[in-house]
VOTI-545894 format. One record per residue (C-alpha): residue number from 0; x, y, z. Coordinates in Angstrom, 1 decimal. Each point is the difference from the previous one (the first is absolute). Layout:
BEGIN
NODE  drenmar    east   north      up
NODE      NUM       X       Y       Z
...
***
This chain:
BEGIN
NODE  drenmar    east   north      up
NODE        0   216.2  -157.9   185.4
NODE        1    -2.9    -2.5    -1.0
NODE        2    -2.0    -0.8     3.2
NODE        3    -2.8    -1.8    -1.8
NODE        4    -0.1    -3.8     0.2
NODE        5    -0.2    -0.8    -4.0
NODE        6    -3.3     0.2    -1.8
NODE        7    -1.8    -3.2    -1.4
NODE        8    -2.5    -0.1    -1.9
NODE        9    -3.1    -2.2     0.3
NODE       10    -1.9    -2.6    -2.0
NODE       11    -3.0    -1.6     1.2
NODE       12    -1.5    -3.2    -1.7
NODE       13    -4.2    -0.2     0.6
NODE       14    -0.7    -3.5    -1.3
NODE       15     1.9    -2.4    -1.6
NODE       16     0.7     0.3    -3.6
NODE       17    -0.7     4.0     0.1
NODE       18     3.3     1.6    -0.3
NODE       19     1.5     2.0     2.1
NODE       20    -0.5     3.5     0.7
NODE       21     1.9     3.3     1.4
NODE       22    -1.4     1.2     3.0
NODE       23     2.1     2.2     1.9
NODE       24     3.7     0.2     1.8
NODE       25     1.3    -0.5     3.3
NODE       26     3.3     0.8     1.5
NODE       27     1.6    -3.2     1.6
NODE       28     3.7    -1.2     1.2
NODE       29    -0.3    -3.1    -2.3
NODE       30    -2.7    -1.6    -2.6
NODE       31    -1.6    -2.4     2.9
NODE       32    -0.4     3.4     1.9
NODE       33    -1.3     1.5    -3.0
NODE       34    -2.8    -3.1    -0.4
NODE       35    -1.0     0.1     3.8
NODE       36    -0.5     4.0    -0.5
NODE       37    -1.3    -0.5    -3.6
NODE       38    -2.7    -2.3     1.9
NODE       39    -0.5     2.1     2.7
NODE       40    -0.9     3.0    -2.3
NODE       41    -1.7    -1.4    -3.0
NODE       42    -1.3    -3.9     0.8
NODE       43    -2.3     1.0     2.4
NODE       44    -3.2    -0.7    -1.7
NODE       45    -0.4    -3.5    -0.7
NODE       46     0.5    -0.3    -4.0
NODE       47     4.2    -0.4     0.3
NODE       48     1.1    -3.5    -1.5
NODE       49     3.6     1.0    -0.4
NODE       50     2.7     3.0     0.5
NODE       51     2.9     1.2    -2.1
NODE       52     2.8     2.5     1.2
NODE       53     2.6     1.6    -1.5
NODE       54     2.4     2.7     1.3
NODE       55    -0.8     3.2    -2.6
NODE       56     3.5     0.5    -1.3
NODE       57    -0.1    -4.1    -1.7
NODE       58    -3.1     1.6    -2.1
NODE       59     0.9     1.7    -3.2
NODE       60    -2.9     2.6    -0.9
NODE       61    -0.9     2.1    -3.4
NODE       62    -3.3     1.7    -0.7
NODE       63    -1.2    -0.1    -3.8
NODE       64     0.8     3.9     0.1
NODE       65     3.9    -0.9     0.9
NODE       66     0.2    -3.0    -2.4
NODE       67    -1.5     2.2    -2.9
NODE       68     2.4     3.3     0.5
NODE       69     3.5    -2.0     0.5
NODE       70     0.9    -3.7    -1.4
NODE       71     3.8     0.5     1.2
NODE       72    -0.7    -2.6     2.8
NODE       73     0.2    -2.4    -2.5
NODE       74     3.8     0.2    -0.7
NODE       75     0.0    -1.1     3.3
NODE       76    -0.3    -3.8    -1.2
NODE       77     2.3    -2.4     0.1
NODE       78    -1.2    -2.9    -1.6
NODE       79     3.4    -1.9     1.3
NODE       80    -0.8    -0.6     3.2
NODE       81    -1.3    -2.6     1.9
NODE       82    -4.2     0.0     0.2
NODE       83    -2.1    -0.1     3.1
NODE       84    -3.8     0.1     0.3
NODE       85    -1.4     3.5     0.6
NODE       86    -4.0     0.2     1.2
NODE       87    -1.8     2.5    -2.4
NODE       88    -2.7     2.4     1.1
NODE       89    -2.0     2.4    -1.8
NODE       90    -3.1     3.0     1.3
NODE       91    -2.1    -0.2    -3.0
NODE       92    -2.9     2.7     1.2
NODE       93     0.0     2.6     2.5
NODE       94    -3.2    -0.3     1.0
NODE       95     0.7    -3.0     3.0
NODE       96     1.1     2.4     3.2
NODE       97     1.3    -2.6     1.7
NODE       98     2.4    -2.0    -2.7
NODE       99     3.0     1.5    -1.4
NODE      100     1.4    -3.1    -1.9
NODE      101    -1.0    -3.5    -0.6
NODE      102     2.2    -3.2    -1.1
NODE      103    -0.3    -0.9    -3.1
NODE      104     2.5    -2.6    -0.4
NODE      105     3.6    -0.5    -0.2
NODE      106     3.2     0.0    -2.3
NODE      107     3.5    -1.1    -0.2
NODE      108     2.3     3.2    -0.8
NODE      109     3.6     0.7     1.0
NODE      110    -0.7     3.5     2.0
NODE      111    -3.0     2.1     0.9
NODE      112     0.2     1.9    -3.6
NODE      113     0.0    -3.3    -1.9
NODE      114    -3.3    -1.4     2.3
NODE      115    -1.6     3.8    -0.9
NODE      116     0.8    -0.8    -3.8
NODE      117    -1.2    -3.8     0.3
NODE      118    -3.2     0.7     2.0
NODE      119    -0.9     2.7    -2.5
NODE      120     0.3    -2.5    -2.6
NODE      121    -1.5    -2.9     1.3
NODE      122    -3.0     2.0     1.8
NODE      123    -1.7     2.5    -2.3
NODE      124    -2.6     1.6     1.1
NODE      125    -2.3     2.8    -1.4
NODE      126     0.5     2.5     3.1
NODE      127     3.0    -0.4     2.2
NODE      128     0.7     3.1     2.5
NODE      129     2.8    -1.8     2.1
NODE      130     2.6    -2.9    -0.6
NODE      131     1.3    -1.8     2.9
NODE      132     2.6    -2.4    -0.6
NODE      133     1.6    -1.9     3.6
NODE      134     2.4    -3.0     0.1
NODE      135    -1.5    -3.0     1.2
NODE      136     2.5    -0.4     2.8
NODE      137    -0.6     3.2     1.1
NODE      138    -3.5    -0.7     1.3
NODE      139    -0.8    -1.8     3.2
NODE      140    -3.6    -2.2     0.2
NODE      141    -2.2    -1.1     2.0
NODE      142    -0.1    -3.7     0.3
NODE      143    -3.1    -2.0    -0.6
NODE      144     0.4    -1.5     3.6
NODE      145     0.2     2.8     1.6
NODE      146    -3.5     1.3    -1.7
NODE      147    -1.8    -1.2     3.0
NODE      148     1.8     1.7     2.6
NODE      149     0.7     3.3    -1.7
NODE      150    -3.3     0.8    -1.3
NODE      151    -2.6    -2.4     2.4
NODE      152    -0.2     2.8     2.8
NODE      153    -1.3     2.3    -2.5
NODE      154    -3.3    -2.0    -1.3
NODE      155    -1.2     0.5     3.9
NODE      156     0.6     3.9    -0.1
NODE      157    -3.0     2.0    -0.3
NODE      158     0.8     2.7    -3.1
NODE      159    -1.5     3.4    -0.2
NODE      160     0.4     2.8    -2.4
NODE      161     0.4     3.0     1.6
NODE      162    -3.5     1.6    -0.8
NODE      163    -1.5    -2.6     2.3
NODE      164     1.1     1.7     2.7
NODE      165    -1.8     3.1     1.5
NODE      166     2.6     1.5     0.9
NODE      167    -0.9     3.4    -1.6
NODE      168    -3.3     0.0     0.9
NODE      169     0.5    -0.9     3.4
NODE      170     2.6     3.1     0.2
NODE      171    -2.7     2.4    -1.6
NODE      172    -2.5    -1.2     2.2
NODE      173     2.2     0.5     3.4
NODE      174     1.3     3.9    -1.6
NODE      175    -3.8     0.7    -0.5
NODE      176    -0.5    -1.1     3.8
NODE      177     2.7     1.6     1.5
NODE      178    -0.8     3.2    -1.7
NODE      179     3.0     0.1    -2.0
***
């Protein structure tokens, strides 16, 4: 048995009109949870102007290698049904450590293999090394109002990468005393 709340994944907006960007996952009991502990984790420096969260299993995933050795998820279309919007994402370098996918945009499709096909189609691009593909209703936002509240606290927080601390020195320093 599963003792793991589910698993969102997290999408964090810097300014406004940049899109937004994978960052992480947190496990939370619901999606307002999940943006409190999506916050919490990854809004603590003060360039956050929005969040996204999504629980994992809404987000259909194939890698370039998995789209280019088997096309059979395709048959999975039905072009029948009813259309909802999906949000697209794509990782178009691996250089950036801390992004895994960024939105692109979105389509109308009928199922997650139809919003693959349509984002494929409707955003080329020379290098793509992961497709995301979410619907819309699926993902729970921050609101604009709520900017202020969630994200304020964090422009007062002093940050500090974790060489600025002497930690290891200071350690060396009290072994070489000691006699260690």
């Amino acid at each position: 048995m599963d003792t793991q709340w589910p698993r969102y994944e997290v999408f964090k907006q810097d300014r406004p009109g940049e899109p937004h960007e994978s960052i992480g996952t947190v496990h939370a009991v619901d999606a307002e949870m999940a943006l409190q502990n999506g916050r919490d984790l990854f809004a603590r420096r003060p360039k956050c102007h929005s969040l996204w969260v999504a629980r994992a299993d809404a987000i259909t995933s194939k890698t370039a290698e998995q789209l280019a050795a088997d096309n059979s998820w395709q048959g999975e279309i039905d072009l029948q049904a009813a259309t909802e919007t999906y949000l697209v994402f794509q990782k178009q370098t691996e250089r950036r450590g801390m992004t895994f996918t960024t939105h692109v945009g979105e389509v109308q499709a009928s199922s997650p293999a139809h919003a693959l096909q349509q984002a494929i189609a409707t955003f080329p691009a020379e290098q793509v090394f992961v497709w995301w593909v979410c619907p819309a209703t699926a993902v729970t936002r921050s609101e604009e109002a709520d900017a202020q509240p969630l994200f304020a606290p964090a422009k007062d927080k002093l940050f500090r990468m974790p060489n600025q601390y002497r930690t290891v020195f200071t350690m060396q320093k009290i072994k070489r005393e000691i006699g260690d």
